[in-house]
C-alpha positions in Angstrom: 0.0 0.0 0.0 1.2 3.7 -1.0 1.7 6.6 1.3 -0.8 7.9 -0.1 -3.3 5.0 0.7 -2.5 4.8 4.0 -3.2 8.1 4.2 -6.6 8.0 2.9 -7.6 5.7 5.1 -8.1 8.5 7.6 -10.7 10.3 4.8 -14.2 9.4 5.1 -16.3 10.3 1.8 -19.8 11.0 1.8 -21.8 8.9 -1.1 -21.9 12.9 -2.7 -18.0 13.3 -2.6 -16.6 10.3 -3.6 -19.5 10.6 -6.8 -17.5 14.6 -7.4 -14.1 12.9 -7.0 -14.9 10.7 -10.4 -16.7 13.8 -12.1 -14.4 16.0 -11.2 -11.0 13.8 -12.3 -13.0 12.9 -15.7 -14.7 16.4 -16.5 -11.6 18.9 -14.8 -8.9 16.6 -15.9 -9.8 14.9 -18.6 -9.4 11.2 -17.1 -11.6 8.9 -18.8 -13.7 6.8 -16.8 -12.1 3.8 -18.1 -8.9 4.8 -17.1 -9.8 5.4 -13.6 -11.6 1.8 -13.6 -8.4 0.1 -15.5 -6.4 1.6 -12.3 -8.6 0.9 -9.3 -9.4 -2.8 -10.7 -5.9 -3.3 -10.8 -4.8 -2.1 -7.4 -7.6 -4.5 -6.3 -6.6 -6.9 -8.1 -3.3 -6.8 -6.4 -4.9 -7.1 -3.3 -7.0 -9.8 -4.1 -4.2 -12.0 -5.4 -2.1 -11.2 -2.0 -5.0 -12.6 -0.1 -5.4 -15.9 -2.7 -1.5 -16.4 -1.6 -2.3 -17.2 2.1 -5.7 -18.4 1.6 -4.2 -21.4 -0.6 -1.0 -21.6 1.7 -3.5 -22.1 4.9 -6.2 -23.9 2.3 -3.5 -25.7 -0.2 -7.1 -26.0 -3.0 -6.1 -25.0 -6.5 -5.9 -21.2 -7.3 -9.7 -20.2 -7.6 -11.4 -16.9 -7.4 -14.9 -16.4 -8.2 -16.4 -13.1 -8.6 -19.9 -11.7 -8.8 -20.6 -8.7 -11.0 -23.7 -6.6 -11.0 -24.9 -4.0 -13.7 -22.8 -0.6 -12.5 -19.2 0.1 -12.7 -19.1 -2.1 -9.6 -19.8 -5.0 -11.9 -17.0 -3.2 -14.4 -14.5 -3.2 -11.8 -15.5 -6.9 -11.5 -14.8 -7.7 -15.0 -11.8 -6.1 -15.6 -10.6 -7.2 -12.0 -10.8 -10.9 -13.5 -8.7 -10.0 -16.6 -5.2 -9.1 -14.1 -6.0 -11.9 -12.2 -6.4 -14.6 -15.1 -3.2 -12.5 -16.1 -1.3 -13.4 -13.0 -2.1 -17.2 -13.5 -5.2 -17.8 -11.9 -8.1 -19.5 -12.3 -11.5 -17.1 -12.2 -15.0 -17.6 -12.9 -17.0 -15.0 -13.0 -21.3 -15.0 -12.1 -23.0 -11.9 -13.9 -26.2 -10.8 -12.1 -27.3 -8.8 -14.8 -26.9 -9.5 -18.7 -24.0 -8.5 -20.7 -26.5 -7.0 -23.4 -27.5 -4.9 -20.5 -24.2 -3.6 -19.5 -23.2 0.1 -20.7 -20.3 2.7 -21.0 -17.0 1.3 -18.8 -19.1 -1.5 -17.5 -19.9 -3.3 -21.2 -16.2 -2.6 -22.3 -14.9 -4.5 -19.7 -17.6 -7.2 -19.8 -16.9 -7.4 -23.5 -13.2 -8.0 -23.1 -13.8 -10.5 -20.2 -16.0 -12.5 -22.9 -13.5 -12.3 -25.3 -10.7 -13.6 -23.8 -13.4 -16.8 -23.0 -13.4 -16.5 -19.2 -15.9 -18.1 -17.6 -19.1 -15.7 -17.5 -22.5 -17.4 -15.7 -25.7 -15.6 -15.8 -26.8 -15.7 -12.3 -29.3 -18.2 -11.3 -28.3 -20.4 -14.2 -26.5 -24.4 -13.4 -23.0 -23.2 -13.6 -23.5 -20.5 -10.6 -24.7 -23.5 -8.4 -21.6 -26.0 -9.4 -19.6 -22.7 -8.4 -21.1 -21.4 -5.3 -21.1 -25.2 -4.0 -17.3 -25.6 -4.9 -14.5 -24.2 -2.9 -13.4 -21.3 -3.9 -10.4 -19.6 -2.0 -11.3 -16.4 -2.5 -15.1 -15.2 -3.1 -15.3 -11.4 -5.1 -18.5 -9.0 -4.4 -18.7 -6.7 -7.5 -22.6 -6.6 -7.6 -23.6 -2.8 -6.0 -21.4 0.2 -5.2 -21.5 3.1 -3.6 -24.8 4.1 -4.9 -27.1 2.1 -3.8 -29.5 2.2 -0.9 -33.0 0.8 -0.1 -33.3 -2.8 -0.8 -31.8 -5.1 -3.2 -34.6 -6.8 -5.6 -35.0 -10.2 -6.4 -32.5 -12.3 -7.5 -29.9 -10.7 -6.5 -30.5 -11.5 -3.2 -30.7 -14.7 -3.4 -27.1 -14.2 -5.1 -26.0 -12.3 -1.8 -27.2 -14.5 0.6 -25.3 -17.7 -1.9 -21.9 -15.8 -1.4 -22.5 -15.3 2.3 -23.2 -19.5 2.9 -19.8 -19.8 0.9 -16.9 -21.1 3.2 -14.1 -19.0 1.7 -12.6 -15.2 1.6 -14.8 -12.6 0.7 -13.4 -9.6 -0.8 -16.0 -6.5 -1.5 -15.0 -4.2 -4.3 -15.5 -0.3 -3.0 -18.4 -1.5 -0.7 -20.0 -4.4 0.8 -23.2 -4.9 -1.7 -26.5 -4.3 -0.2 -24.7 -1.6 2.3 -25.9 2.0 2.9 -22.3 3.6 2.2 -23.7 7.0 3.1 -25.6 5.6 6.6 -23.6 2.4 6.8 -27.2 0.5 7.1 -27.6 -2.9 5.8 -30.2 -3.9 3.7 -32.3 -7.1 3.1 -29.6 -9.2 1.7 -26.0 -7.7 2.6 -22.6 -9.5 2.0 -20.7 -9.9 4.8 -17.0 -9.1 3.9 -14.2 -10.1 5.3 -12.0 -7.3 3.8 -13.6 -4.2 1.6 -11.2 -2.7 -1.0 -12.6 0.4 -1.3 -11.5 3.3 -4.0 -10.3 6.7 -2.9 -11.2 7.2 0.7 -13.0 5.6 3.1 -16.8 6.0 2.9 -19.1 7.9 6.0 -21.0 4.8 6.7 -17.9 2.8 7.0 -17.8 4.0 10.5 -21.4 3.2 11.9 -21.4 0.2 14.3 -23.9 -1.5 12.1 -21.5 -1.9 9.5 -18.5 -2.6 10.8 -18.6 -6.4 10.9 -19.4 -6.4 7.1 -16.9 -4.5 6.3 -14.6 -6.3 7.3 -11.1 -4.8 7.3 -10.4 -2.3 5.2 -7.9 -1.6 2.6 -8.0 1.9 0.4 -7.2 2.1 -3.3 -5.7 4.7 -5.7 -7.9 5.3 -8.5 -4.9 7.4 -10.5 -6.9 10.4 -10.1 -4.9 13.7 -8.9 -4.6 13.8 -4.8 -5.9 17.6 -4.8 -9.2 16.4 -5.7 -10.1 15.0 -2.5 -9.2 18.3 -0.8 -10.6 20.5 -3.2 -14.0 17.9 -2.1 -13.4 18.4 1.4 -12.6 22.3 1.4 -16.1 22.8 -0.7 -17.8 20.6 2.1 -15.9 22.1 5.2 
């Protein structure tokens, strides 16, 4: 982890400033969206391969990550969080919650290149999802909703949450724990409990609420590539 993340990790976002942080690094500097995706999916990614090492070392099961993607950029991250891991040599299967065909912008790109390079993609609830979520995975990835959702999460996706919380492995959640309140730090109906959340930026407000600390998990921050003065131009506006 950078400086700079460690850092960070004393930052708490609101759902509102970590949304400007994105706008203002892709309208103000002229970083595409993708790019800041292509960097936070690969930071996590490094993460997420650190924790297979000890998982299979305590485990010793073959080198398996499985990860759940929604519709969002959470989902994106997902994708293209499978493409540096298949890169590194391991095994990944990935469950998609929504239909490629209804992906868009960052999200579909990343989807599409997933496809293409014929990584496994199930279309949650079909067979395959079952024969996964029964094996054992070392490590278990929640890329299904980001930081903003809130209320409850519909049918079947929570069926798909509840699945990856009965599964005896690691769970890593990507920016937040899907089916958390980042802003109130509520859960929801169906809410994955996380052993570790790799979260982009800064921490989030509801991070810190005693409701959501044990599905959480601990907490590792992310640089997204965008410039550091954002988040203090964010935080100067707010103070």
């Amino acid at each position: 982890m950078s400086q700079q993340d460690k850092k960070n990790e004393s930052i708490v976002l609101s759902r509102a400033q970590s949304r400007r942080v994105d706008q203002i690094a892709i309208e103000d500097y002229g970083i595409p969206g993708i790019v800041l995706m292509e960097n936070a999916a690969r930071n996590a990614s490094d993460i997420i391969f650190e924790q297979l090492q000890h998982r299979l070392a305590s485990k010793g099961n073959a080198p398996t990550v499985l990860i759940a993607c929604g519709g969002g950029n959470n989902g994106g991250d997902g994708y293209a969080i499978a493409r540096h891991l298949h890169n590194r040599g391991v095994e990944v299967a990935l469950i998609a919650a929504v239909p490629g065909s209804k992906l868009s912008g960052d999200a579909r790109i990343n989807h599409d290149i997933a496809q293409r390079m014929n990584l496994p993609i199930a279309a949650w609830p079909s067979g395959p999802c079952d024969a996964w979520l029964a094996s054992e995975s070392a490590v278990v990835v929640d890329a299904l909703l980001g930081t903003g959702f809130s209320g409850d999460v519909r049918s079947p996706m929570d069926e798909l949450i509840n699945r990856i919380n009965g599964i005896d492995a690691y769970r890593v959640a990507i920016d937040v724990p899907s089916g958390l309140d980042c802003q109130s730090g509520q859960p929801s109906n169906a809410t994955v409990r996380a052993d570790m959340t790799v979260t982009f930026v800064a921490s989030k407000t509801g991070f810190t609420q005693s409701a959501a600390e044990p599905l959480v998990g601990g907490l590792k921050v992310v640089d997204i590539g965008a410039p550091n003065e954002i988040v203090q131009r964010v935080l100067e506006r707010d103070g």
